[in-house]
N, C-alpha and C positions, 0 to 999 in steps of 0.2 A: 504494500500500500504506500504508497510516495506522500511524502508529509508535506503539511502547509506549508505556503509557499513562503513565508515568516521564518520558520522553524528551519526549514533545508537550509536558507540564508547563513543564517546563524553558524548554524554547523558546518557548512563549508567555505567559511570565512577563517582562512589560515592566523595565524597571529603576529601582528607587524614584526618585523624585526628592529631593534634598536639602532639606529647609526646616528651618525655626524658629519657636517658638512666634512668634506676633504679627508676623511679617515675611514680606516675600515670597521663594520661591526667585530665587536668584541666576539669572543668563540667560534666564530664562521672559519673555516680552510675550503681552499681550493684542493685539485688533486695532486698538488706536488706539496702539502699541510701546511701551505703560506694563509695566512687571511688574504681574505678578499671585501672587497669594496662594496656595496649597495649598488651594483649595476655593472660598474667599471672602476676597474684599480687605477689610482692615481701615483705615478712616479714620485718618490720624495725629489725635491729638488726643482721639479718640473710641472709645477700648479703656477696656472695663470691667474685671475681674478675667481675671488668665492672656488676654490680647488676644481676649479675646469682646467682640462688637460693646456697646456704650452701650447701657443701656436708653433705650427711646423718652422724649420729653419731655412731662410730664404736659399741660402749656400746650397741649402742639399734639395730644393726645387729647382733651383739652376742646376746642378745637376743633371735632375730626372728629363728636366724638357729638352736637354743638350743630347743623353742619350733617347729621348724620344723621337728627337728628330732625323737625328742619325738613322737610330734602328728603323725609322717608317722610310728612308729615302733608300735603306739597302733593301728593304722588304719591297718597293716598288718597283726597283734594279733589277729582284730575281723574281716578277711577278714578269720582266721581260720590259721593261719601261713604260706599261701602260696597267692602270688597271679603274674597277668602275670604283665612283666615288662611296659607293655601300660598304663595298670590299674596304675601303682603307680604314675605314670609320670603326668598324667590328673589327679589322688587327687591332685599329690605336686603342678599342677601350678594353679588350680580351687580353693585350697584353703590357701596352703600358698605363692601362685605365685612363683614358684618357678621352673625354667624351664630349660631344654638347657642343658649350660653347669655347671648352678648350681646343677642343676637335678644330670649329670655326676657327680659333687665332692659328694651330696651327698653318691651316692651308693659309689663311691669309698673309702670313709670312713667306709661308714655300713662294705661294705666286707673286707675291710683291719683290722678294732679291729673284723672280725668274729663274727658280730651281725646279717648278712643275708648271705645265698650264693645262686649263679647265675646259673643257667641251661639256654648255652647260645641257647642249641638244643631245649628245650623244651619252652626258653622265660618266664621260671619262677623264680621270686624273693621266695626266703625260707627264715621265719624267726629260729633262730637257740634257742639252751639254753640259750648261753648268751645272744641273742638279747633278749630273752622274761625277763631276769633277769634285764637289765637296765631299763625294763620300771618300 
C-alpha cells in the first residue's frame, strides 16, 4: 500500500549534510579516504572569491589555443587540404574542446592571416600555401 503522499516525503528526505563555504564536510572521504567537498573539492591555495575555484591561467590558455591551432591546420593537411566546415568543428570540440564561438574566433583568425579560405556555397574549409607553410 504506498503511503500518503506527506508521509513518503518525509521518509525519503535524506538528511542535509553539514558543510562550509570553501571546506570540506567533516567525516565525508572520497575513494582514495581524502574528504571531499559538498559538490566539488576546492585546491588549498587556489580559491578565488567566496572559495570558487581560481580562474584558469592565461599562460596555459595560450598554450592550449597555440596547440589548437597547430593540431586543426595539421589535421586539415592530412584530411588532404580540404575539408567541410562540420568536419573541422567536431575535430576542434572532440579533441581540443573547442567549440561555438571559440570555434568562430578560430576560423576567423585562420582566414584573416590567409592560412584557410571559406566556400561558404560549397561549406568547404581550404587549407592554402601559407597555411600549409606554418605548420
Amino acid at each position: 500500500m504506498p503511503l500518503p503522499r506527506e508521509r513518503a516525503s518525509e521518509e525519503a528526505a535524506p538528511e542535509p549534510l553539514p558543510r562550509e563555504r570553501g571546506r570540506v564536510a567533516e567525516g565525508r572521504e572520497g575513494a582514495e579516504g581524502r574528504p571531499v567537498g559538498e559538490g566539488r573539492e576546492v585546491a588549498e591555495g587556489r580559491e578565488g572569491a567566496e572559495g570558487q575555484p581560481a580562474p584558469p591561467d592565461p599562460a596555459k590558455q595560450a598554450r592550449h589555443w597555440a596547440r589548437t591551432r597547430k593540431g586543426m591546420l595539421k589535421w586539415l593537411a592530412d584530411q588532404g587540404g580540404s575539408a567541410s566546415m562540420k568536419d573541422m568543428h567536431d575535430k576542434a570540440e572532440a579533441k581540443y574542446f573547442v567549440a561555438h564561438r571559440s570555434f568562430s574566433r578560430l576560423m576567423e583568425e585562420f582566414t584573416g592571416e590567409g592560412l584557410v579560405t571559406y566556400s561558404g556555397t560549397a561549406g568547404l574549409v581550404q587549407l592554402t600555401d601559407q597555411g600549409r607553410s606554418a605548420l
